[in-house]
GUTORMI-224160 format. One line per 3 residues: number of its first residue (from 1); their letters; for each residue y, z, x of N, C-alpha, C. Coordinates in nm, 3 decimals, decimal comma, always signed. Layout:
N
NUM> a> Y/Z/X/Y/Z/X/Y/Z/X  ...
***
This chain:
111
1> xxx> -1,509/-0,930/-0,571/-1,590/-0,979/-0,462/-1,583/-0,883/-0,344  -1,692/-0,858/-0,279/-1,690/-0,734/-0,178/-1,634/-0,856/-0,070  -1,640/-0,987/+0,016/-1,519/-1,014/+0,082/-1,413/-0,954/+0,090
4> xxx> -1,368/-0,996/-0,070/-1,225/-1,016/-0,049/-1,153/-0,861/-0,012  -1,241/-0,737/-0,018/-1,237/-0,595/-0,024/-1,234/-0,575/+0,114  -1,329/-0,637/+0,218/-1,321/-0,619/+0,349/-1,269/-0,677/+0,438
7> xxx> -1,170/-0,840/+0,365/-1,063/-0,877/+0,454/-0,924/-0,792/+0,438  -0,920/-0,741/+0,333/-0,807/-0,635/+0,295/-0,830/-0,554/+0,415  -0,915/-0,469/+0,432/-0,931/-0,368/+0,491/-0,898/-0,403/+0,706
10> xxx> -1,008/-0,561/+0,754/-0,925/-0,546/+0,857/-0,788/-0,618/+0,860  -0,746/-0,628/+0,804/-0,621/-0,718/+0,806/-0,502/-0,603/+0,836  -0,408/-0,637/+0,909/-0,256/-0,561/+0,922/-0,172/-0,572/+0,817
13> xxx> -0,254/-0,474/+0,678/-0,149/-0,514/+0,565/-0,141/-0,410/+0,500  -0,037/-0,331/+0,476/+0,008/-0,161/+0,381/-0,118/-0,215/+0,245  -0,220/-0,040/+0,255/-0,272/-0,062/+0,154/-0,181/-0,063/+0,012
16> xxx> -0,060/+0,026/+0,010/+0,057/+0,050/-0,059/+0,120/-0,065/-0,158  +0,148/-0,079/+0,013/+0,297/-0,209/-0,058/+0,279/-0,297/-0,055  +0,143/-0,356/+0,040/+0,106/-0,520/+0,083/+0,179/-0,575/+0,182
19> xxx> +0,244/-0,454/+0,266/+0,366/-0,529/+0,410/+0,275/-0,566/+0,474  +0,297/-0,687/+0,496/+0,216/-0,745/+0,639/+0,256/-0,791/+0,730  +0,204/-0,908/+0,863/+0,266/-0,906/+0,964/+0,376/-1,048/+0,913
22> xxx> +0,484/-1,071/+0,965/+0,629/-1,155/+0,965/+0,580/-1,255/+1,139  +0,632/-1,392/+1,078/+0,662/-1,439/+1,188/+0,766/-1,499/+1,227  +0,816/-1,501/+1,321/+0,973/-1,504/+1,376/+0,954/-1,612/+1,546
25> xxx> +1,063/-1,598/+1,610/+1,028/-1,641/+1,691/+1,140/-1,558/+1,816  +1,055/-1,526/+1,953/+1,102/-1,448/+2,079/+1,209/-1,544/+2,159  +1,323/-1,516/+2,154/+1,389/-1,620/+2,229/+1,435/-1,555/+2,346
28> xxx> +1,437/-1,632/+2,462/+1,505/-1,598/+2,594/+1,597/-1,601/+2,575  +1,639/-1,553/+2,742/+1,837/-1,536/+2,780/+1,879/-1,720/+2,793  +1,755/-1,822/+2,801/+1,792/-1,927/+2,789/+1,799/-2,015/+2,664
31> xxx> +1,765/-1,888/+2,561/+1,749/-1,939/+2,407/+1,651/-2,031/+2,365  +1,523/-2,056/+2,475/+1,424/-2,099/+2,420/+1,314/-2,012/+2,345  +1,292/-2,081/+2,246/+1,236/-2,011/+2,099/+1,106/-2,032/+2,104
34> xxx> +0,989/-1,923/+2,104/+0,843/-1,969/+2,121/+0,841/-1,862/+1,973  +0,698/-1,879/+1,927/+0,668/-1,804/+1,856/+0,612/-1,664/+1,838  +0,612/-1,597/+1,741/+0,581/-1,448/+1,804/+0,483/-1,388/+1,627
37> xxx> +0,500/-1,281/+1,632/+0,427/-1,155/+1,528/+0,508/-1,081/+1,510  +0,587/-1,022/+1,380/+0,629/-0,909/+1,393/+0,480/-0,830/+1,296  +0,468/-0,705/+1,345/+0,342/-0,626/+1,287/+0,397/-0,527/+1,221
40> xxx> +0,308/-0,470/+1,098/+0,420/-0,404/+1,005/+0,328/-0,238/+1,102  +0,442/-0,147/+1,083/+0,347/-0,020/+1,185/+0,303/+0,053/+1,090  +0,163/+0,071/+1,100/+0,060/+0,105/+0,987/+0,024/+0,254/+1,113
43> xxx> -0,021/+0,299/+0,994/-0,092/+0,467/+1,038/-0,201/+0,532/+0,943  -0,277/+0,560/+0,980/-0,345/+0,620/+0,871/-0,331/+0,758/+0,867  -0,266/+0,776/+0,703/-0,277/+0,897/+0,681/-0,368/+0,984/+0,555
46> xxx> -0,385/+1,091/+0,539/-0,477/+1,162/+0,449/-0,363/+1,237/+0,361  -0,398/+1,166/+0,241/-0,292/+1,219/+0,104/-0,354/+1,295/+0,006  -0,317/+1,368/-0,026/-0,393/+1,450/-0,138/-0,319/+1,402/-0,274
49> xxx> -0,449/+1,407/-0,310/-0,430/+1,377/-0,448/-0,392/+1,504/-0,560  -0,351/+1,542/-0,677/-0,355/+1,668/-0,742/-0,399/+1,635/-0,873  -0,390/+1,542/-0,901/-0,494/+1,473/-1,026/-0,605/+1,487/-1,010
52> xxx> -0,686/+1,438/-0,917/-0,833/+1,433/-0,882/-0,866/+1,524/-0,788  -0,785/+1,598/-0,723/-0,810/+1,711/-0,695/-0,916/+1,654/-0,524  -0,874/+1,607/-0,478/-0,900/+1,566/-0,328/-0,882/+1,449/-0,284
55> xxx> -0,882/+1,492/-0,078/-0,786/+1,420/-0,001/-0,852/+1,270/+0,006  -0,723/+1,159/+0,002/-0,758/+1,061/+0,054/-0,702/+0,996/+0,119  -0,785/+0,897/+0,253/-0,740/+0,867/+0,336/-0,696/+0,717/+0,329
58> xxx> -0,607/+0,661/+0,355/-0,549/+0,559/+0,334/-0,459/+0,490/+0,430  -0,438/+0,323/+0,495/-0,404/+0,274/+0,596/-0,290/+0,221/+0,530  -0,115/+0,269/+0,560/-0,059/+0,268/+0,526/+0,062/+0,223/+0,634
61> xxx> +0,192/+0,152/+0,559/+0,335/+0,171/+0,673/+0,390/+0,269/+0,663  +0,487/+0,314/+0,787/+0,550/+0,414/+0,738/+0,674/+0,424/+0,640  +0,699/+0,284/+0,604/+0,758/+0,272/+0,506/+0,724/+0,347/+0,374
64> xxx> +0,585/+0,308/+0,348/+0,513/+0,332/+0,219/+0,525/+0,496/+0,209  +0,467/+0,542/+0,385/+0,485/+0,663/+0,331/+0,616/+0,757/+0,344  +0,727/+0,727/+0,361/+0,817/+0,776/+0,282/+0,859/+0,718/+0,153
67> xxx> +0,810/+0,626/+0,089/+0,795/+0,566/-0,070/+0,715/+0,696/-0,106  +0,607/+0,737/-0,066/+0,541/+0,813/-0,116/+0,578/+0,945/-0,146  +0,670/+1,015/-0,082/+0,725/+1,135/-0,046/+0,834/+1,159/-0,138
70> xxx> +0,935/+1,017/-0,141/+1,028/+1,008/-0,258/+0,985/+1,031/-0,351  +0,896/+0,915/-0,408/+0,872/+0,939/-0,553/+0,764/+1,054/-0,607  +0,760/+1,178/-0,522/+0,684/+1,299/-0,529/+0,542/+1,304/-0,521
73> xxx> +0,461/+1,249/-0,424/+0,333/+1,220/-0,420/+0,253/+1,122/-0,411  +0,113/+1,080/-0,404/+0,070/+0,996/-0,430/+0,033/+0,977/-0,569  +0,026/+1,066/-0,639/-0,055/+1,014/-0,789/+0,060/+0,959/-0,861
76> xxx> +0,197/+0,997/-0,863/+0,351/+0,969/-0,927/+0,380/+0,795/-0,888  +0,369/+0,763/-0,690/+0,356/+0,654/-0,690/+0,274/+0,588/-0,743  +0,149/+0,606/-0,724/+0,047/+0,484/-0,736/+0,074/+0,476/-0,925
79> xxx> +0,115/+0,571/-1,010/+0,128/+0,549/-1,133/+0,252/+0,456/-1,161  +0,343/+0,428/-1,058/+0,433/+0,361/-1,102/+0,431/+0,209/-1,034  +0,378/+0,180/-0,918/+0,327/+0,059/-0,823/+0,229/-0,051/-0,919
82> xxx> +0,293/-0,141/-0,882/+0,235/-0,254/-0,961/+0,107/-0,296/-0,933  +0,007/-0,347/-1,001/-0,142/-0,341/-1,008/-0,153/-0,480/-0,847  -0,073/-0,560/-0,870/-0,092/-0,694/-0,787/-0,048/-0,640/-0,590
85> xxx> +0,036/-0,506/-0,623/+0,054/-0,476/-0,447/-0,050/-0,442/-0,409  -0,118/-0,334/-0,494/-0,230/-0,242/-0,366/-0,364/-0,298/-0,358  -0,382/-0,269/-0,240/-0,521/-0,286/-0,193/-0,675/-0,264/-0,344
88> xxx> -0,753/-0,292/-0,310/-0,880/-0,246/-0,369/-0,896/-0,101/-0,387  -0,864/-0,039/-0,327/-0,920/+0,081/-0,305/-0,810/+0,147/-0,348  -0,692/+0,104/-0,324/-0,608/+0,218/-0,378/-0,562/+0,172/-0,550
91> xxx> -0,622/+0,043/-0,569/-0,643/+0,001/-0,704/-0,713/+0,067/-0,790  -0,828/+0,113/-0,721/-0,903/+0,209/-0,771/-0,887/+0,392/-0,799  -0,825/+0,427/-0,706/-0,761/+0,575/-0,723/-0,671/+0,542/-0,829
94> xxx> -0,586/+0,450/-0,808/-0,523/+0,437/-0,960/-0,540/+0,434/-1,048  -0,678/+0,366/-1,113/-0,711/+0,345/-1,242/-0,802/+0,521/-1,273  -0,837/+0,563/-1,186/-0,879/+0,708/-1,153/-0,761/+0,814/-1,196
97> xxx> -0,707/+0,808/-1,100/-0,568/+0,895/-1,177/-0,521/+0,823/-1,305  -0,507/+0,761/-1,349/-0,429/+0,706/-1,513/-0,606/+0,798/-1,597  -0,723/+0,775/-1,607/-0,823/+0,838/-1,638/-0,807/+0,959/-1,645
100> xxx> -0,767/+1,039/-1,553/-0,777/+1,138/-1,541/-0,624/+1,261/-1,582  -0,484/+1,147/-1,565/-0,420/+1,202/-1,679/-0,420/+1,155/-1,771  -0,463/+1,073/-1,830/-0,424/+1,069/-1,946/-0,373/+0,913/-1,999
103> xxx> -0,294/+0,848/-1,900/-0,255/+0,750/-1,932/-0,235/+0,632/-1,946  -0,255/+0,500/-2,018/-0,264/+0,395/-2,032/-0,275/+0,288/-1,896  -0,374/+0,210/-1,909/-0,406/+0,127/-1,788/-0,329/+0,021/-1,777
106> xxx> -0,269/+0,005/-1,928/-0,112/-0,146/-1,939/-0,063/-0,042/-2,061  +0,078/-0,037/-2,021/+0,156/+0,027/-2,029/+0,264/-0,100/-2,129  +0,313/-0,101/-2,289/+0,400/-0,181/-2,309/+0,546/-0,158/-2,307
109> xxx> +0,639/-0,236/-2,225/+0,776/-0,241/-2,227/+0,835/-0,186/-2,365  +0,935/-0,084/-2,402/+0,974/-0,096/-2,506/+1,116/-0,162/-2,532  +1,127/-0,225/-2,635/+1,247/-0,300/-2,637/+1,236/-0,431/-2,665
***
């Protein structure tokens, strides 16, 4: 559904990992507790791809993107990230990169 593609998009949520905003509550020096937002800190950055061979831009935490850096890239993550975290769009570079190396869209456990 193209909705559900463009509440993803304005929403405060890692196209990545799916971090979104937490709610908690701000308490005073008198320990009264109101409610609050914690917001996950998103940035957009431009990742290159080496599978598909160009950049893409993507609204991300900075969590994700040192996830990304660890596991050597974006095409290494998104091949190992579970189909139910990412966004639409980066659902889609995924099934793009698995196309384009080579490899299986469900993958079976062995054992």
């Amino acid at each position: 559904m193209a909705g559900m593609e463009e509440d993803f998009e304005m929403s405060r949520r890692c196209e990545l990992t799916a971090k979104g905003p937490q709610v908690g509550h701000k308490v005073s020096h008198s320990n009264i507790k109101t409610k609050r937002r914690f917001l996950p800190n998103l940035v957009n950055v431009t990742f290159i791809s080496d599978a598909l061979a160009r950049n893409v831009r993507l609204r991300v935490s900075t969590n994700a993107l040192k996830s990304v850096d660890h596991n050597g890239g974006l095409d290494k993550f998104l091949l190992k990230a579970k189909a139910d975290l990412l966004s639409p769009r980066a659902l889609d570079l995924k099934r793009a990169i698995e196309k384009k190396v080579g490899k299986p869209v469900f993958e079976k456990k062995a054992g």
